[in-house]
N, C-alpha and C positions, 0 to 999 in steps of 0.2 A: 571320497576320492574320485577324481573327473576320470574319464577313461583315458585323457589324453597320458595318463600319470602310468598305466597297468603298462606294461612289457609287452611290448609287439603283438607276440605269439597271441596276446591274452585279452587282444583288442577286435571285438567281433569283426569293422570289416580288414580289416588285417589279417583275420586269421581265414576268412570266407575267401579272399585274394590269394593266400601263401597255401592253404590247409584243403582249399574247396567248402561246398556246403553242409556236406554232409557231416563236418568236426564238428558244428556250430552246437549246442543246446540249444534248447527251447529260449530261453532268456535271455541268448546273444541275438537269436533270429529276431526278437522282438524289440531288442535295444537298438538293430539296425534300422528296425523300420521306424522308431520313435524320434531315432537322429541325436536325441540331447535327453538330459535328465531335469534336476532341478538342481538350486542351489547347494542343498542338503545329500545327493545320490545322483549318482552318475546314473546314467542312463541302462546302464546294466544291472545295477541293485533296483531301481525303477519297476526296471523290466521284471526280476524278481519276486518285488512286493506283489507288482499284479497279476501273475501266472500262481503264486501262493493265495491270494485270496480266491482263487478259482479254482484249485485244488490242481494247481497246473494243468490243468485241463483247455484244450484248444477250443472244444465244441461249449465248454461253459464259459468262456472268452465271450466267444459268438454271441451270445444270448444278449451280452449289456449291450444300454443305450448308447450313444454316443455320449449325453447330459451323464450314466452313470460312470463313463472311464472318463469323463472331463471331476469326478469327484477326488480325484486323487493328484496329489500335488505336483504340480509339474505338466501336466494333461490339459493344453487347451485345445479348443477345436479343431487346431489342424492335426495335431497329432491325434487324437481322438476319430476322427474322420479317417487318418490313415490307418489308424490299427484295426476301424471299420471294415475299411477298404482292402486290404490285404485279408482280410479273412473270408472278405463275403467272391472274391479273387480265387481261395482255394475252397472254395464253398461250390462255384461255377467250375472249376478244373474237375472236380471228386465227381460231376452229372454227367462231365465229356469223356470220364475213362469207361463209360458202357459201352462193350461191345458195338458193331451194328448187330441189330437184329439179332438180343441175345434169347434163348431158348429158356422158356421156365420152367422146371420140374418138380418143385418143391414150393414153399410158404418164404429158407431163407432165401430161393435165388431173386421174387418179388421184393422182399423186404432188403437186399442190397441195393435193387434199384431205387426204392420207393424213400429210402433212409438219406439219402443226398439232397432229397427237394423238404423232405417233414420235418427229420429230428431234431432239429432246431428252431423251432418256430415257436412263436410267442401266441400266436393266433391259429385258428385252426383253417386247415385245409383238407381239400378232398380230391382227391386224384386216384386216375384209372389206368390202369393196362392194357392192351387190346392186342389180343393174339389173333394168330389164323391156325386156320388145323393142325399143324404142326407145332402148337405151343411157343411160336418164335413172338417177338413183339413187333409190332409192326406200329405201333404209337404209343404214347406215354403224354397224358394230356393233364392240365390243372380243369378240373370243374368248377369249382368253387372255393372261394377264402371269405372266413368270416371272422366271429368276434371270438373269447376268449373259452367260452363255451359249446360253442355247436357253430356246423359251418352246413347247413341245406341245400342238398342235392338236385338238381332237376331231373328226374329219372328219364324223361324225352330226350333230353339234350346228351344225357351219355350213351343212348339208345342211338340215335343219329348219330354220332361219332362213329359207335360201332358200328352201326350199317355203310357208312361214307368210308370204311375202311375195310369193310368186309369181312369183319373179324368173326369167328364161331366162339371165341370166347370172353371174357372181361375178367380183370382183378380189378378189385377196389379198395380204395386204403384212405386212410384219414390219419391225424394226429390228435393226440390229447397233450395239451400245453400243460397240463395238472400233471403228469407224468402218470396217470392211473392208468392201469390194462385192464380195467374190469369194462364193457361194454354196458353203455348206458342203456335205458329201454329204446331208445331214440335209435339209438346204431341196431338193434338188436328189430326195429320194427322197419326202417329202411333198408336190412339187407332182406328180408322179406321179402319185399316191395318191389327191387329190382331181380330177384331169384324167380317173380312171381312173373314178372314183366320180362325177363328175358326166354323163359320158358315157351312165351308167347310166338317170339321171333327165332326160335331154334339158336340163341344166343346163351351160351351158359356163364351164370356164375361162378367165376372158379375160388373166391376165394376173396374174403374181405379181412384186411391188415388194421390192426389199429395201432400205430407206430408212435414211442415216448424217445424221448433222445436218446437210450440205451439199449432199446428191447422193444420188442412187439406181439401182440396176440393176434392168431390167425384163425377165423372163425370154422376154416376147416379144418386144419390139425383138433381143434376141442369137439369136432363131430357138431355144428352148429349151421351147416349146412346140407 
């Protein structure tokens, strides 16, 4: 059934116009943004199939290629590209609701901020936090991105950061794309390294995150620092 067929009320922009956004499901949001379906499903049962092979899930959306949602019938490249684009849309929105200058006290206030740039990543990344004495952030930087396995740090270069910010403290966080929380020797010999290295510079370690798309392990809550 085309949607042009469904009852007003029941027709996503119709009802986004008459109802506001907030009526909408998940599967109307997504049928508006795809515009059309295929010969076989209106663009709302569409919308359907592919939030159910993802467990409706937004962030497991995220993860596909564009080549993999171009797998499903009805899906060419523009709309592929648009369902890209509106995700990676509210992907950029979720980084700009951090405060200014928000206060860390804990492992989850890091891993809220650190969860918008990592959890969904196919490759891994490593990125820091840099406080001043009063635990506020004062920068949030990408170090490094790499392959699918490990992403190498250059301990100089986040040392320099820190210093060029004046920070007294650093969090550091990385992702594992395997969704494992168990720290590799590799993570477990580079927080060493830079624990070693910042003790140097009266710069402290405060606390390394290893974030999977749902969850994170913090190397201070396990007494691992």
């Amino acid at each position: 059934m085309s949607i042009k067929f469904l009852a007003e009320d029941d027709r996503p922009r119709e009802k986004f116009l008459r109802k506001g956004k907030d009526s909408l499901s998940d599967s109307e949001l997504l049928a508006i943004v795809m515009g059309s379906g295929n010969k076989d499903e209106s663009a709302l049962e569409l919308a359907r199939k592919i939030l159910s092979s993802v467990n409706n899930n937004w962030n497991e959306l995220s993860l596909l290629s564009v080549k993999e949602l171009m797998k499903f019938k009805g899906i060419g490249e523009v709309k592929a590209l648009s369902i890209a684009t509106s995700l990676e849309i509210g992907r950029r929105r979720a980084r700009q609701e951090i405060s200014d200058k928000p206060v860390i006290s804990n492992s989850n206030d890091a891993y809220v901020i650190f969860k918008n740039h990592l959890s969904d990543l196919r490759t891994e990344e490593f990125w820091a936090l840099f406080l001043n004495q009063s635990n506020k952030v004062t920068q949030i930087s990408q170090l490094t991105q790499g392959g699918i396995s490990q992403s190498i740090v250059d301990v100089r270069v986040l040392f320099k950061t820190a210093l060029d910010n004046f920070s007294t403290g650093v969090i550091i966080a990385h992702n594992h794309p395997s969704g494992s929380l168990k720290p590799s020797r590799e993570d477990l010999t580079i927080t060493q390294k830079i624990k070693e290295a910042g003790r140097f510079l009266s710069i402290q370690l405060l606390d390394h995150l290893i974030i999977t798309q749902n969850a994170y392990f913090s190397f201070s809550d396990e007494g691992l620092l």
